[in-house]
C-alpha positions in Angstrom: -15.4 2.2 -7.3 -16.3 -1.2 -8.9 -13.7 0.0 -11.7 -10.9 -0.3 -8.9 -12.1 -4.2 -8.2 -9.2 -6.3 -10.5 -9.4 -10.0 -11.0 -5.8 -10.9 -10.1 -5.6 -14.7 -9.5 -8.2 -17.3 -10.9 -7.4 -20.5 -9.1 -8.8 -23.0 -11.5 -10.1 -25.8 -9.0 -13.5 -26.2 -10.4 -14.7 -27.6 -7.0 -18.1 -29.1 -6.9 -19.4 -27.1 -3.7 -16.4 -24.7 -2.9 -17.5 -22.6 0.2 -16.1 -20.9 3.3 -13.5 -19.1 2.7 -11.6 -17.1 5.7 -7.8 -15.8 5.7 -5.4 -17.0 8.5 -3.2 -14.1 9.4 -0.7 -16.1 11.3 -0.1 -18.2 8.2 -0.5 -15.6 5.5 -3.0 -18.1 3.8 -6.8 -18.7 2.6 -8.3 -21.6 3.4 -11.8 -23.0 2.0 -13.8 -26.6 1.7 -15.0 -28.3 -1.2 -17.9 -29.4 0.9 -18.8 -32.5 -1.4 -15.3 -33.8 -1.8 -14.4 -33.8 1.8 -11.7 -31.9 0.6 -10.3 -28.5 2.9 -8.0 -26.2 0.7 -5.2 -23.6 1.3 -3.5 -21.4 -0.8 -1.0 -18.2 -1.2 -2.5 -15.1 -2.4 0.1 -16.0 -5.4 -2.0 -18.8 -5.9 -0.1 -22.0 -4.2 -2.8 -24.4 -3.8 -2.4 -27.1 -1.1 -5.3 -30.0 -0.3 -6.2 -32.1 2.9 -8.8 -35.2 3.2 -11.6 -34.8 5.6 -13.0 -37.4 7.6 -16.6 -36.2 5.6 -17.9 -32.9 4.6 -16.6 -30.1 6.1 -19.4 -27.7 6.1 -17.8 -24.5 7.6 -14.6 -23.7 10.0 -13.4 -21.2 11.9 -9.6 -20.5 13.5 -8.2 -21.8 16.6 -5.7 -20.2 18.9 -3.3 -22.5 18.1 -3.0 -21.9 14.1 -2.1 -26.1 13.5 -6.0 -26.5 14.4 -9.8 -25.5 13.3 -13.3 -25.4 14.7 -15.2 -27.1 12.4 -19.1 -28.0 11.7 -18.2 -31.5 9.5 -21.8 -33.2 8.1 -22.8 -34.9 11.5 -21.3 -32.4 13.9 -18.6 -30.1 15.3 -14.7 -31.3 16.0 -11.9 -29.8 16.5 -9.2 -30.7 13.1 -5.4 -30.6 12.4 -5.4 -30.9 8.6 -1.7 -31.6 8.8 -2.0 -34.7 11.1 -5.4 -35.5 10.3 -6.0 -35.7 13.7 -9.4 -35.2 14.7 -11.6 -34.8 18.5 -15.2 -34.5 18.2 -16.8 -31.5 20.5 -20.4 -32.8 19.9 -22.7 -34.4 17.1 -25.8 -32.7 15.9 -28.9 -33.3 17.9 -30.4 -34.2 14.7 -27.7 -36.4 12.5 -30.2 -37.9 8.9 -29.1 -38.3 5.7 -30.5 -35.5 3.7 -29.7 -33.3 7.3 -26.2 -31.9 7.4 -24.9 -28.4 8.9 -23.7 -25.8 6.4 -22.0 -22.1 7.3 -20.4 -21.4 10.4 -18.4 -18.5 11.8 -16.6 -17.6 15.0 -18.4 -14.6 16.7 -16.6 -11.4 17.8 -16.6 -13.0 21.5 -14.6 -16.3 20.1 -17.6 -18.7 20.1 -18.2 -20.9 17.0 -21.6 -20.7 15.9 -22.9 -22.8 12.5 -26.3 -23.4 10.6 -27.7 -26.9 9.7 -29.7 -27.4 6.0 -32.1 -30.1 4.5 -30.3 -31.1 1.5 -32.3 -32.6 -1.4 -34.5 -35.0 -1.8 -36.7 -32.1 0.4 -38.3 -33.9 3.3 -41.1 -30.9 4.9 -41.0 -32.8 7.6 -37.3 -31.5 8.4 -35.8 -28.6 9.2 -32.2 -27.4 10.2 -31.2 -25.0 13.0 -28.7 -22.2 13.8 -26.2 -23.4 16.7 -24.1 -21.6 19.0 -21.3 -23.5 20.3 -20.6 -21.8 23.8 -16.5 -21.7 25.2 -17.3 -24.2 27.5 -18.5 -26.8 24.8 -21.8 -26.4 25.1 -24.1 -26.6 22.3 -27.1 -24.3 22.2 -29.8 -23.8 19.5 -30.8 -20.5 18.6 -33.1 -20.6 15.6 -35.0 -23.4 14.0 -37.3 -24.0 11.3 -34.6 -23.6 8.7 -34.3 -25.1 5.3 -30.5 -23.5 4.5 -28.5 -21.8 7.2 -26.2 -19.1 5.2 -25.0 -15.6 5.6 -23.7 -15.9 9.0 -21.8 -12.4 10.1 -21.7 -9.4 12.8 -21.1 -5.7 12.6 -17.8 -4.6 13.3 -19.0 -3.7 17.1 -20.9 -7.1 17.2 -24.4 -5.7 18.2 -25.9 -6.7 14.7 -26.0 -10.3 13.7 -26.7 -11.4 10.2 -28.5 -14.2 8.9 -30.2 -15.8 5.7 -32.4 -19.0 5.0 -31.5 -19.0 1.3 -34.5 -20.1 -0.3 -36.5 -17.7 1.3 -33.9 -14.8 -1.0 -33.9 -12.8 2.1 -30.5 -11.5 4.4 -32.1 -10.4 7.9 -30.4 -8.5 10.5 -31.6 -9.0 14.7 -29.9 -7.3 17.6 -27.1 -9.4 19.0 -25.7 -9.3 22.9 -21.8 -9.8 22.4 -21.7 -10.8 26.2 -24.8 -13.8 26.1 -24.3 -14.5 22.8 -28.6 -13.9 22.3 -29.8 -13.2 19.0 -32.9 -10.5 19.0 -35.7 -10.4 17.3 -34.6 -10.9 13.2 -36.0 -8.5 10.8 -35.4 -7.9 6.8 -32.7 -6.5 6.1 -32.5 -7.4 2.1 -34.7 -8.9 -0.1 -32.8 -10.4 -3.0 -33.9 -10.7 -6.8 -35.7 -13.8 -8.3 -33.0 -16.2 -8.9 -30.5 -15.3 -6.5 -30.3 -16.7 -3.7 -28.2 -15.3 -0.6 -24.7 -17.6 0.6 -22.2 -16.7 2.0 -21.3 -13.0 3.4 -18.9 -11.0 5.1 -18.4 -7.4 6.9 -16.1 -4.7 6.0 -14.3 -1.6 7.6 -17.1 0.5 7.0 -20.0 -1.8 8.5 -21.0 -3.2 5.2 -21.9 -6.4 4.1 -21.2 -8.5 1.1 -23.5 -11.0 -0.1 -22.4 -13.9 -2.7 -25.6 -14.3 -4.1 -25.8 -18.3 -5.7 -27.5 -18.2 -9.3 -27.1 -14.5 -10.0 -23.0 -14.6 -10.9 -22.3 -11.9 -8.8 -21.5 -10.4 -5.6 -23.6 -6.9 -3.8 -22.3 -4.8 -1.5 -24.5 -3.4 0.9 -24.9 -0.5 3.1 -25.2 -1.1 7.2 -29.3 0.7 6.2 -29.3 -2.5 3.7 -28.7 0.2 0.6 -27.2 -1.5 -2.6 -23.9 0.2 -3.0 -22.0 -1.8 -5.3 -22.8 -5.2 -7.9 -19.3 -7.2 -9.0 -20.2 -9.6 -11.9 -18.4 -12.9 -12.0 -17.8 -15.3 -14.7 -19.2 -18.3 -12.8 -23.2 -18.6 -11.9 -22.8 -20.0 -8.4 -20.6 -17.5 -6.1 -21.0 -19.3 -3.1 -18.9 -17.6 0.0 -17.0 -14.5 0.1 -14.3 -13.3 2.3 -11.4 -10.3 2.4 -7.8 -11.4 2.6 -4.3 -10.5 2.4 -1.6 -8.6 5.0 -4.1 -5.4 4.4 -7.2 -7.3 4.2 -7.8 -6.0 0.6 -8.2 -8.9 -1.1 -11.6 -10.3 -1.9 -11.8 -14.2 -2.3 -15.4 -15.8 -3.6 -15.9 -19.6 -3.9 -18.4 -21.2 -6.4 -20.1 -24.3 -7.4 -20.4 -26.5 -10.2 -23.1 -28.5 -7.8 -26.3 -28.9 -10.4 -25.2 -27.7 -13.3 -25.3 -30.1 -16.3 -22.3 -30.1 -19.0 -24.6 -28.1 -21.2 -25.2 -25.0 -19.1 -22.0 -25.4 -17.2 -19.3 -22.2 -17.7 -15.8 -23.0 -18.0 -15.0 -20.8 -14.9 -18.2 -22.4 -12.8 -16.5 -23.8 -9.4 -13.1 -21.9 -9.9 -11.5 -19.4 -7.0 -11.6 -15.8 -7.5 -9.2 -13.3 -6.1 -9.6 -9.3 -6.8 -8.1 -6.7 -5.3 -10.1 -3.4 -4.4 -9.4 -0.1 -2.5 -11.8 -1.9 0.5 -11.0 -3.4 3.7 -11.8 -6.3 5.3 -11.9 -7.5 9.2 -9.9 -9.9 10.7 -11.7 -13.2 11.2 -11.8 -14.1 15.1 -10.0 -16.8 16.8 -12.0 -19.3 18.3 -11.4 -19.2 22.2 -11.9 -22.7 22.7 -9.3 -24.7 24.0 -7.8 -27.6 22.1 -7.3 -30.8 24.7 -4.8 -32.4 24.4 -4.5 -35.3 22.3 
C-alpha cells in the first residue's frame, strides 16, 4: 500500500533538530520542538505554522487535561508549560543535570503517566550515561532503565502490555512486557535490528498494533509488524527523519520531523529539517492525556 502514502504538505521549517511530533485532538493541531532552538511549534494540517520560545530545550512533551498546558521533559528536567503565557512550574529536575547530559523522547503512557529518556550528547564522556524515567501521577519521579547513551522510540501496544524502546546507537528497537497498572517495564528483548547507518528515533503505534520507526540517517521511515516483520519502507527526501506521529480528525495523517543537526552545507539536501505530512489509508491512535493535575498558578 506504500503507493496509497501521498506527500500532501511540506512545511519548509528546516529546523535544526525537529522532533516530537503528537496531534492535539481538542485543537485540531500538530505540535513538535526544534529541540536546539528552544523553539515548540504548531501547525494546521493546511499547513498554518505558529512558534513559541522555550525557557531551553524542549526535549519531548505530552498533553494535559487542560489543552492550554503540556508535560514536558525540557534539557534539565520535567515542567509543566503554557506556550501561550509562557508560563512555566517545574515538577522536578533530573537527578543527573551536566552539560553534555540532557533528556530526549518522552511520551504519556496508556495509564496518563509521562515517562521520558535522558542522552549523553557529544563530546561522548563513557563515563555517563542517561536513563529512562517514569513520572508517576503523584509527581514522583522513578527511574526505570539506565545505562543509556540515547533514549528514543518510546511507545505501547494499543492494549498497553508491550512497551517499546531503543538506545539508538546500539541500531536496535526492543520490546519488554509492560504492567499498565504499576507502570513496570519487563525484561526488554530485540524486537528489530536496524541496517548499518540507521539508527532508530522516534516511533509510534497504529490501529493494527504496528509500529513505525523513523530511522535517522537512512531517509526513511519502516513499518513494522507487532512479530517485528518489515511490512512497509517510505523514502523521504531528507537524511534525518527524526520522530513520527499520525494526525488528523481520522488519524490518517502521517507527520515525520527531521534534522539538519551535523550535516555540513555540502552534504546537506534542500528538504533536510523540513515537516512532512502524507496521507495513507492507515490509522493512527489517539495520544493520551497526561492525568496529572496542573496547580494552580
Amino acid at each position: 500500500m506504500l503507493n496509497d502514502i501521498i506527500l500532501e504538505q511540506q512545511l519548509l521549517v528546516s529546523n535544526t533538530l525537529g522532533e516530537g511530533v503528537i496531534w492535539d485532538h481538542r485543537l485540531q493541531l500538530i505540535y513538535w520542538t526544534d529541540i536546539n532552538n528552544n523553539l515548540l511549534y504548531s501547525a494546521t494540517l493546511d499547513g498554518t505554522i505558529n512558534t513559541s520560545p522555550c525557557p531551553e530545550k524542549l526535549c519531548s512533551f505530552g498533553l494535559c487535561l487542560n489543552p492550554q498546558w503540556l508535560v514536558c521533559a525540557f534539557a534539565s528536567g520535567f515542567a509543566f508549560f503554557n506556550p501561550s503565557s509562557q508560563q512555566l512550574h517545574w515538577i522536578t529536575k533530573c537527578p543527573v543535570s551536566l552539560p553534555n547530559l540532557r533528556m530526549n523522547d518522552g511520551r504519556v503512557d496508556r495509564q496518563g503517566r509521562f515517562w521520558a529518556g535522558s542522552m549523553v550528547e557529544a563530546p561522548v564522556d563513557s563515563h555517563l550515561a542517561g536513563a529512562l524515567y517514569r513520572l508517576d501521577l503523584d509527581g514522583s519521579l522513578n527511574e526505570q532503565l539506565h545505562g543509556i547513551e540515547i533514549a528514543n522510540s518510546l511507545c505501547w501496544n494499543p492494549s498497553a502490555d508491550k512497551v517499546y524502546f531503543a538506545d539508538s546507537p546500539k541500531r536496535c528497537i526492543q520490546v519488554a512486557d509492560f504492567n499498565p497498572s504499576t507502570g513496570e517495564i519487563g525484561q526488554l528483548q530485540s524486537f528489530v535490528v536496524t541496517q548499518p547507518g540507521a539508527y532508530p528515533d522516534g516511533a509510534c503505534i497504529d490501529s493494527e498494533g504496528c509500529l513505525w520507526s523513523a530511522q535517522w540517517g537512512s531517509s526513511s521511515v519502516k513499518r513494522y509488524s507487532p512479530e517485528g516483520q518489515l511490512l512497509l519502507t517510505l523514502t523521504l527526501p531528507c537524511q534525518q527523519p527524526s520522530c513520527v506521529s499520525f494526525a488528523g480528525p481520522e488519524l490518517k495523517h502521517l507527520c515525520i520531523t527531521s534534522a539538519t543537526q551535523g550535516l555540513t552545507t555540502s552534504n546537506q539536501n534542500k528538504d533536510d529539517g523540513d515537516f512532512f505530512i502524507f496521507s495513507t489509508p492507515y490509522t493512527g491512535l489517539p495520544e493520551t492525556l497526561c492525568r496529572m493535575e496542573v496547580p494552580d498558578i
